[in-house]
Kinemage of the C-alpha trace (Angstrom):
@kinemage 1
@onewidth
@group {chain A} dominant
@subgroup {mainchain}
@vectorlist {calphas} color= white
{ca unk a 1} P 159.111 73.255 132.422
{ca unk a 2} L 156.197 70.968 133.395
{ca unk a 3} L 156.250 67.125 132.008
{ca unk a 4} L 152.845 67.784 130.238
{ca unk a 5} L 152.662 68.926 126.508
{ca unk a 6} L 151.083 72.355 126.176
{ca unk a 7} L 149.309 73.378 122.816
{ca unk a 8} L 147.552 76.810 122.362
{ca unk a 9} L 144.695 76.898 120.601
{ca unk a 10} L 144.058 79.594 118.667
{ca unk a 11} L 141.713 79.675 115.929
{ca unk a 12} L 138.269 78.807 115.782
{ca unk a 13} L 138.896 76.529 113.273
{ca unk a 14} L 141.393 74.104 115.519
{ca unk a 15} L 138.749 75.094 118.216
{ca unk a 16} L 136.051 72.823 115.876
{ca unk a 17} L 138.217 69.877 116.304
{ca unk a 18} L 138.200 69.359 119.817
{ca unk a 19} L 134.576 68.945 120.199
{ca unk a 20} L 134.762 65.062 121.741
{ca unk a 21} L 138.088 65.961 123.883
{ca unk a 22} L 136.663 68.591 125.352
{ca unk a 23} L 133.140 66.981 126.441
{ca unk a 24} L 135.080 63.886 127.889
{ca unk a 25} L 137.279 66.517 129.560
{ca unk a 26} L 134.299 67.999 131.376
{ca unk a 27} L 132.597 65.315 132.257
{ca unk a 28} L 135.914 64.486 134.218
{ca unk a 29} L 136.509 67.264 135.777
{ca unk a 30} L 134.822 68.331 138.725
{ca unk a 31} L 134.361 72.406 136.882
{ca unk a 32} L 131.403 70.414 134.645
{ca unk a 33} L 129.158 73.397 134.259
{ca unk a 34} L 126.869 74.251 131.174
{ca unk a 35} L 128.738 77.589 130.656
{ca unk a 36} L 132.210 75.695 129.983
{ca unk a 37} L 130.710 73.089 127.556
{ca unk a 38} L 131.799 73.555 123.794
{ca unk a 39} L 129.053 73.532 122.555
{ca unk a 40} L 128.489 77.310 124.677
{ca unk a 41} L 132.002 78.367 124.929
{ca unk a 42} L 132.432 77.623 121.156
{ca unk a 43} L 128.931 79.806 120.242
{ca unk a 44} L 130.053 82.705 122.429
{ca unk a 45} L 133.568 82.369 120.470
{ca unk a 46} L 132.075 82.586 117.346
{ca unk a 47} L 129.768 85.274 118.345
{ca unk a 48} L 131.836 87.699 120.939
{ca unk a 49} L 135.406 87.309 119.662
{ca unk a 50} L 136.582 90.416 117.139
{ca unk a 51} L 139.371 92.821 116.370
{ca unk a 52} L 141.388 93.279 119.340
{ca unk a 53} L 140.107 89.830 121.199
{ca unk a 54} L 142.219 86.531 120.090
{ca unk a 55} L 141.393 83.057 120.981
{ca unk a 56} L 144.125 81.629 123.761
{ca unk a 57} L 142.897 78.529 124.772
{ca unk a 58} L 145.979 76.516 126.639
{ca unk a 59} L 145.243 72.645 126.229
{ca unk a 60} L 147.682 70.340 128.946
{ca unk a 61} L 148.447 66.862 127.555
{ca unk a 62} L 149.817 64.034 129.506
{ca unk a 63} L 151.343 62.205 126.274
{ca unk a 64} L 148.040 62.070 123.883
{ca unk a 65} L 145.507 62.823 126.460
{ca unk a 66} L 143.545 65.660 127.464
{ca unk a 67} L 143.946 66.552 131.112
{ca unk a 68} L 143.324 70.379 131.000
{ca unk a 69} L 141.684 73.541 129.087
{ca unk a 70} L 142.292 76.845 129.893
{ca unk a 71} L 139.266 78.307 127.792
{ca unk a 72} L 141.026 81.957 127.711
{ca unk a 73} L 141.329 84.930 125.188
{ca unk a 74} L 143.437 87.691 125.249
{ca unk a 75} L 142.007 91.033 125.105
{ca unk a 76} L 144.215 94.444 123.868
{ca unk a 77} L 142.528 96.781 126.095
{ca unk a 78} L 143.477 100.603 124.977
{ca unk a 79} L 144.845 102.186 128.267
{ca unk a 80} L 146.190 106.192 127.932
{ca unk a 81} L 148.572 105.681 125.128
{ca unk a 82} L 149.477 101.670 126.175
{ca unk a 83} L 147.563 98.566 125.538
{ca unk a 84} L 147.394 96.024 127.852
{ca unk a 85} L 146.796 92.693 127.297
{ca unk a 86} L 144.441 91.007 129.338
{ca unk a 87} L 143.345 87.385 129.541
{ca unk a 88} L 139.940 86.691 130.051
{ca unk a 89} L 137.927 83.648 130.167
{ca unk a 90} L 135.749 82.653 127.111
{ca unk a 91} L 132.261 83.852 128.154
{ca unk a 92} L 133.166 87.403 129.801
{ca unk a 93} L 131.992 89.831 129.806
{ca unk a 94} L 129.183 89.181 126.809
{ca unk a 95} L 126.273 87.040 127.802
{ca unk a 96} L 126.852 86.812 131.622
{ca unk a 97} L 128.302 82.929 132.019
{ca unk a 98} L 128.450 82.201 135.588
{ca unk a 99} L 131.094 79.583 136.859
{ca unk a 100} L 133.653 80.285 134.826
{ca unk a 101} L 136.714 78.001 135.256
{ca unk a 102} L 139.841 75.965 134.196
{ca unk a 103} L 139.303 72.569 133.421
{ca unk a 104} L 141.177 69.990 134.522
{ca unk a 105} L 140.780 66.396 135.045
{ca unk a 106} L 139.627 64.766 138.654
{ca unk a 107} L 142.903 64.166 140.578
{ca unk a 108} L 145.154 66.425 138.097
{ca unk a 109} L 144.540 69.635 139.484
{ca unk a 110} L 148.034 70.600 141.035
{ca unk a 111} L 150.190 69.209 138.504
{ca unk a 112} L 148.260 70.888 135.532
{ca unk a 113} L 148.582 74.313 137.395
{ca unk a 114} L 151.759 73.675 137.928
{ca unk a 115} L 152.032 73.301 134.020
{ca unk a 116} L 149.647 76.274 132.858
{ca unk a 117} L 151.895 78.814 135.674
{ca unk a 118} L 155.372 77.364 133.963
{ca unk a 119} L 153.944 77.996 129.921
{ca unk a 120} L 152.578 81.437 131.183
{ca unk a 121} L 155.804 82.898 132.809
{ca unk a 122} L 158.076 81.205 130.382
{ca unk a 123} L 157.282 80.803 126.453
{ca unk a 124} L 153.932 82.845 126.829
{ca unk a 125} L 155.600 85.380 128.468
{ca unk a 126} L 155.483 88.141 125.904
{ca unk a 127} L 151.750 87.559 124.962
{ca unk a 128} L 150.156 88.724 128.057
{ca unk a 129} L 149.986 91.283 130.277
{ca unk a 130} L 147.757 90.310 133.225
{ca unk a 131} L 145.498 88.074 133.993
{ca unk a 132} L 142.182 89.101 135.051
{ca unk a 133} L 139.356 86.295 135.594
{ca unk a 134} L 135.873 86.905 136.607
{ca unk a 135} L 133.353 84.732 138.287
{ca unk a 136} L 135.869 81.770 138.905
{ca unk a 137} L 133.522 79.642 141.683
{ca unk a 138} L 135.360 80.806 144.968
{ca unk a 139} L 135.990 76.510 145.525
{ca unk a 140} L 137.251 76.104 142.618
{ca unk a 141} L 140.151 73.618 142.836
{ca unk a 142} L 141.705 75.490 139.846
{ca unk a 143} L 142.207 78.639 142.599
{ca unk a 144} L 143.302 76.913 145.172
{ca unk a 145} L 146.462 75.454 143.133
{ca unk a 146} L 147.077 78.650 141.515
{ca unk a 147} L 146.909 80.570 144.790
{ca unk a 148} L 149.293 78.001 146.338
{ca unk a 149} L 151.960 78.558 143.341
{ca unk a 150} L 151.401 81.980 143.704
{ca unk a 151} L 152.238 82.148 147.616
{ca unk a 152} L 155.313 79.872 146.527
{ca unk a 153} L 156.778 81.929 144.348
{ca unk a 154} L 155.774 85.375 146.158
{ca unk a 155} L 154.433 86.756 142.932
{ca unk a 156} L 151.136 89.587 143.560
{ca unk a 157} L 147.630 88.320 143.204
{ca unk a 158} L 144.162 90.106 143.966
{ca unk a 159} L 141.080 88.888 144.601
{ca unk a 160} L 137.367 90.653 144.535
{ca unk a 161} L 134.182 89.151 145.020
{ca unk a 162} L 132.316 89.011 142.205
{ca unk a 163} L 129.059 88.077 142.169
{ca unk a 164} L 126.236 85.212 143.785
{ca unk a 165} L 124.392 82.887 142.537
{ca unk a 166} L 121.284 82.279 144.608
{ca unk a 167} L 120.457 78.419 144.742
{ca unk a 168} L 118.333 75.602 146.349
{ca unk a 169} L 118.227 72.101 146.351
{ca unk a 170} L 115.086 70.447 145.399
{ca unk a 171} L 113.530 67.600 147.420
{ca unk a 172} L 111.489 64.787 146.861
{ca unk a 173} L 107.931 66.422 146.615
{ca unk a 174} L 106.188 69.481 146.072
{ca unk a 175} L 104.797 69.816 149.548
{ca unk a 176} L 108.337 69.531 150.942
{ca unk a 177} L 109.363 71.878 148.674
{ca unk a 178} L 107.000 74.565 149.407
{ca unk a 179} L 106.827 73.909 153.201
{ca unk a 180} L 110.492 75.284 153.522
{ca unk a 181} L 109.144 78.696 151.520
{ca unk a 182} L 108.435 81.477 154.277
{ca unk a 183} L 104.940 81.550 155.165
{ca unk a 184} L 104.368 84.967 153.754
{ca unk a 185} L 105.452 83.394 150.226
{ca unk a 186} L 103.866 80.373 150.308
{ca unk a 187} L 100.848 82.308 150.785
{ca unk a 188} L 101.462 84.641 147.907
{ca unk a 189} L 101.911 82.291 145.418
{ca unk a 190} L 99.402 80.575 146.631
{ca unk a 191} L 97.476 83.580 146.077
{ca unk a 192} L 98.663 84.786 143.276
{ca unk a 193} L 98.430 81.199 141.792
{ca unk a 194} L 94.837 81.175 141.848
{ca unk a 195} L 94.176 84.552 140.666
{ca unk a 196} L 96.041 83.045 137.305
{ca unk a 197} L 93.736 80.141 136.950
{ca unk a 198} L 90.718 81.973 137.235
{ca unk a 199} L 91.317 83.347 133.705
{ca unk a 200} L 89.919 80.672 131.157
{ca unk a 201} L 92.921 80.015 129.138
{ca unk a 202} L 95.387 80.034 130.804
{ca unk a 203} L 98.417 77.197 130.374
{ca unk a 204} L 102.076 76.435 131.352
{ca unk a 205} L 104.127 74.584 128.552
{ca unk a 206} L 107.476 73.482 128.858
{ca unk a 207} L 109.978 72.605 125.439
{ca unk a 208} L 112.805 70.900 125.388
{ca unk a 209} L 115.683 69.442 123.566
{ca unk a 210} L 114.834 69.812 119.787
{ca unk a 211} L 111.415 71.717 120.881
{ca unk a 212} L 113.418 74.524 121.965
{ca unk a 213} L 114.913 75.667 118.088
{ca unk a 214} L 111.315 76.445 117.270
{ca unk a 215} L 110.274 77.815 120.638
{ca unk a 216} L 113.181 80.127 121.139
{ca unk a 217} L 111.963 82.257 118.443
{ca unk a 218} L 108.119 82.933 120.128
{ca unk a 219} L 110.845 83.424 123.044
{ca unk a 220} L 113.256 86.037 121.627
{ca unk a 221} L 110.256 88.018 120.034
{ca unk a 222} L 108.687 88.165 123.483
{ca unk a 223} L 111.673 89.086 124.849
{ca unk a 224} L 112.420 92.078 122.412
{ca unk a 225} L 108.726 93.363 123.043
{ca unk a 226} L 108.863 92.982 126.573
{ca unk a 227} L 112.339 94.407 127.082
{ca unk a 228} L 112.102 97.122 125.387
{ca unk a 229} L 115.428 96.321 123.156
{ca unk a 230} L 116.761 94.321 121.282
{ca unk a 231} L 120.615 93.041 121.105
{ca unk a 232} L 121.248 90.643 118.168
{ca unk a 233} L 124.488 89.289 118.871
{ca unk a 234} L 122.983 87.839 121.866
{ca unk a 235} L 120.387 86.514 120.685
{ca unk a 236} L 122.390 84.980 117.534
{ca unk a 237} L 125.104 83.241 120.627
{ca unk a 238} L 121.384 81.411 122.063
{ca unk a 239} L 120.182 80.200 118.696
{ca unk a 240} L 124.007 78.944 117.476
{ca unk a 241} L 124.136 76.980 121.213
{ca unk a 242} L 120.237 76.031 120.892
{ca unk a 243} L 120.911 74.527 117.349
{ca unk a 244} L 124.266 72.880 118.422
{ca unk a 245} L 122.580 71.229 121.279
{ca unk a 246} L 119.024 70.083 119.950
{ca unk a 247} L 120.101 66.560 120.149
{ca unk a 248} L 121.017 66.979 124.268
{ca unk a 249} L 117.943 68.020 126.882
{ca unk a 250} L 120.290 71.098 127.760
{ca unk a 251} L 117.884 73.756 127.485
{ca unk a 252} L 114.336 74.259 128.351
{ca unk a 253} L 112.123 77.019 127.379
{ca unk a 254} L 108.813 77.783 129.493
{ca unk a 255} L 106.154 79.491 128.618
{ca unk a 256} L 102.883 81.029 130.938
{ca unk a 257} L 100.146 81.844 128.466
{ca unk a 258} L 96.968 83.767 129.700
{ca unk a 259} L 94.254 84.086 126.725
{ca unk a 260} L 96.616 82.038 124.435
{ca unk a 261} L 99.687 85.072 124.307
{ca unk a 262} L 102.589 84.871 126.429
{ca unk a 263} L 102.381 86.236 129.845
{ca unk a 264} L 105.715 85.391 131.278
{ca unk a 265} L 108.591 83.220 129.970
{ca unk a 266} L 111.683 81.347 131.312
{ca unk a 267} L 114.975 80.028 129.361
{ca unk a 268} L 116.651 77.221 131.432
{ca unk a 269} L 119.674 75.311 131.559
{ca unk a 270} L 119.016 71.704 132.415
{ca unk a 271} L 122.595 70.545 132.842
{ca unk a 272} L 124.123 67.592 135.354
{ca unk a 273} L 120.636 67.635 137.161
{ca unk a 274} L 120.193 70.898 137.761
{ca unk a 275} L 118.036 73.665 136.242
{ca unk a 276} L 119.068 76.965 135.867
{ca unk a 277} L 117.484 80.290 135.309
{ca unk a 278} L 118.944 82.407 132.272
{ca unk a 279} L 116.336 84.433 131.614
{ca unk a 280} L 113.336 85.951 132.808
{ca unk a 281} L 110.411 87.744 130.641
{ca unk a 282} L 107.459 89.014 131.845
{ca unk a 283} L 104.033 90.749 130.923
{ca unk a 284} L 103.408 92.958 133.907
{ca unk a 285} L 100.250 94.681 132.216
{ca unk a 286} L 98.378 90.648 132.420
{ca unk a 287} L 97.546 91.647 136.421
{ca unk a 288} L 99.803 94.167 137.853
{ca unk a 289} L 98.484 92.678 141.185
{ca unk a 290} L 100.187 89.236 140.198
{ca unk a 291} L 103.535 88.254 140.585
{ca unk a 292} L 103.447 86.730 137.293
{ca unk a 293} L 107.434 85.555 136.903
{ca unk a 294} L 106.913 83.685 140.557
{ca unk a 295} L 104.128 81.804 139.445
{ca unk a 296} L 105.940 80.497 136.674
{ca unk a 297} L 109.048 79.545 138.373
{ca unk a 298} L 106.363 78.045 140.951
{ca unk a 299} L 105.172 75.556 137.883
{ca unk a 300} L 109.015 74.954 136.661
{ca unk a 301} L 109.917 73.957 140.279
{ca unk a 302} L 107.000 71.656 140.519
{ca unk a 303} L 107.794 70.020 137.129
{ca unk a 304} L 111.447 69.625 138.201
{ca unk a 305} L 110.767 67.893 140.891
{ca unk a 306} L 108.137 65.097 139.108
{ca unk a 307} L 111.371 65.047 137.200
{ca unk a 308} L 113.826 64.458 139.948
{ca unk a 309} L 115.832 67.410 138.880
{ca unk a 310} L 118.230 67.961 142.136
{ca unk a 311} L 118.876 71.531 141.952
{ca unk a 312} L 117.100 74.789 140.942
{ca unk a 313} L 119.820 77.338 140.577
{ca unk a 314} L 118.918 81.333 139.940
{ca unk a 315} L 122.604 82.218 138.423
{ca unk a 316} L 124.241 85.304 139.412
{ca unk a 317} L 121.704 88.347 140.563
{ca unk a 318} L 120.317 90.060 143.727
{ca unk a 319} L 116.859 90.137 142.854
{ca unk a 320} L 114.632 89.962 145.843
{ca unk a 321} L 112.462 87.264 144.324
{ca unk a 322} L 115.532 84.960 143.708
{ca unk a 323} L 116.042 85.315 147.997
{ca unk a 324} L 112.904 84.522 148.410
{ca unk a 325} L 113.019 81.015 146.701
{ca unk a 326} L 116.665 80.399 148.482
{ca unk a 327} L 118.638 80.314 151.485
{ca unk a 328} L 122.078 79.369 149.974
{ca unk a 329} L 123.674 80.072 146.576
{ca unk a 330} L 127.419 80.043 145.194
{ca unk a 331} L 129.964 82.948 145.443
{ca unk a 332} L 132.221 83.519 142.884
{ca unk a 333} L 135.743 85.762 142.415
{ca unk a 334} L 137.506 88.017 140.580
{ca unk a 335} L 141.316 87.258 140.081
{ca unk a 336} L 143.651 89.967 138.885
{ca unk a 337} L 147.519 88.962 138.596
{ca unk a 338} L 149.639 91.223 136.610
{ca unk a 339} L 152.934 90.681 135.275
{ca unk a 340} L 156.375 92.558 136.092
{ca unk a 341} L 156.140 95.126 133.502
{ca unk a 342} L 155.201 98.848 133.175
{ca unk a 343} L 151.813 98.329 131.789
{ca unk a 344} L 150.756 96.671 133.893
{ca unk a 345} L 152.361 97.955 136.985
{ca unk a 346} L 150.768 101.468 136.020
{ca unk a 347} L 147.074 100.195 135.936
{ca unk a 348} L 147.935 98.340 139.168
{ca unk a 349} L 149.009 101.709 140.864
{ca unk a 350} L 146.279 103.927 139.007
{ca unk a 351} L 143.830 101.342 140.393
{ca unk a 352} L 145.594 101.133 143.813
{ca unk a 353} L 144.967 105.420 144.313
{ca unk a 354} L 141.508 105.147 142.819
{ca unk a 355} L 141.268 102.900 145.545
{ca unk a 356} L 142.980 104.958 148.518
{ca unk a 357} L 141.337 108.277 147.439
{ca unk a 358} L 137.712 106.311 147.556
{ca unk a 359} L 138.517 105.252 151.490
{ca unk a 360} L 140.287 108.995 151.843
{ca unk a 361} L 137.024 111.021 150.935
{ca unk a 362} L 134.421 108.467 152.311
């Protein structure tokens, strides 16, 4: 057994109390993401996790310090007449976090891998079944330890891809900014831009920090009328992680009104200088010759940079429109590694044929 203290946390409860641990943690780790912050991880926890998903977050100490989180559950997934028992990080598959990871301190990496693979295949044995981790950044230095251990010990691993985040760094000035656009979509929004402002009121507002608890409910309502739907354990996860965070500048809200109603609406992430898109709404009926949603991204790029804001990042998606704002992004895995039992060696082989019969008949 590894030389590092392992303690499981499983309640939300004990969760609560590591609040200041796990924020030092992040910041220290080089996995410091908005989607593996508490105060997120901790609101999808309370919101997502139910009968038949329990809390199994491994915590590695070196003596009385934090050096690494694990922020898993374990989910009893009904399978023919078994269950298996797979873990999953905190933030799948509810809510779509991108960059899910381990967390582990800068310069740690291998020896806290070394001490999460030892618990797992020793006391935590009988707990789990397999372990199946989506969107885990594909340079994450948490896979390339466990990947290493895993070749070392000859144990079976799988990877997928999973999905891309589209992505672009932001320079110094607007100009700059827009002169690496393709020509055909600098002139649209261009375009597009000035068919806007031609209507009398029209104006782009952007809340943040404490702004945002008051703002995310014009938000959420435009969202439900827009959408079409409306799914209330999502939307109670973003006000629990809005209210949690009104004292950071971790979210920001943006809002494109034409003749003083909403016309299209963004929810950012502004987190370690970057800004991130969560969620798009739009009012397509305004001008259906408009591009409505680029024009507004337009303004929240332009603010960014005034802002010196690094990094405009689209999360995971192949939307066109995200492409045409990018030419780079981050690409992200899936990780499946069962254990040696019959469980899971029969989903392994069910999946394997599945597989086999798809490249017989195509």
């Amino acid at each position: 057994m590894s030389e590092y203290r392992i303690s499981v946390i499983d309640s939300l409860t004990t969760f609560e109390t590591l609040r200041e641990e796990w924020s030092k943690l992040l910041a220290n780790s080089f996995a410091n993401t908005i989607f593996l912050t508490w105060e997120w991880l901790y609101s999808w926890a309370e919101t997502y996790i139910e009968p038949g998903k329990s809390l199994f977050i491994v915590a590695v100490y070196d003596e009385q310090e934090l050096i690494g989180i694990a922020p898993w559950y374990i989910y009893n997934q009904p399978f023919s007449i078994f269950t298996l028992r797979k873990i999953h990080f905190l933030g799948f598959p509810n809510s779509d976090s991108d960059y899910l990871d381990v967390i582990i301190m800068k310069g740690k990496e291998k020896k806290v891998v070394q001490a999460l693979y030892d618990y797992l295949f020793s006391v935590a044995q009988r707990v789990w079944d397999c372990l199946y981790l989506q969107d885990i950044p594909a340079d994450s230095f948490f896979l390339l330890r466990l990947i290493e251990k895993v070749k070392e010990e000859g144990k079976f691993i799988d990877f997928q891809p999973c999905s891309f985040c589209p992505a672009t760094p932001l320079p110094t000035s607007a100009d700059a900014f827009l002169s690496g656009l393709s020509s055909h979509h600098r002139l649209q929004l261009r375009r597009h831009r000035r068919m806007i402002e031609k209507y009398d009121n029209h104006k782009f507002r952007s809340f943040k920090g404490s702004e945002c608890v008051s703002s995310l409910d014009e938000f959420l309502s435009f969202h439900k009328d827009k959408k079409g739907s409306e799914d209330e354990s999502f939307y109670s996860l973003l006000k629990s992680f809005v209210n949690r965070c009104k004292d950071k500048d971790w979210v920001q809200i943006d809002f494109l009104f034409v003749n003083e109603v909403p016309a299209a609406a963004l929810f950012h992430f502004n987190y370690d200088n970057a800004l991130s898109q969560y969620i798009m709404v739009t009012d397509k009926t305004v001008n259906p010759k408009v591009s409505i949603g680029n024009v507004l991204i337009g303004y929240c790029i332009e603010e960014s940079i005034k802002r010196c804001i690094s990094r405009y990042d689209f999360l995971k998606g192949t939307e066109d429109f995200k492409f045409s704002w990018t030419n780079g992004g981050n690409s992200s895995v899936t990780l499946f590694m069962p254990q040696k039992k019959f469980t899971p060696f029969l989903f392994t082989l069910i999946n394997f044929i599945k597989s086999a019969a798809k490249v017989a008949l195509r």
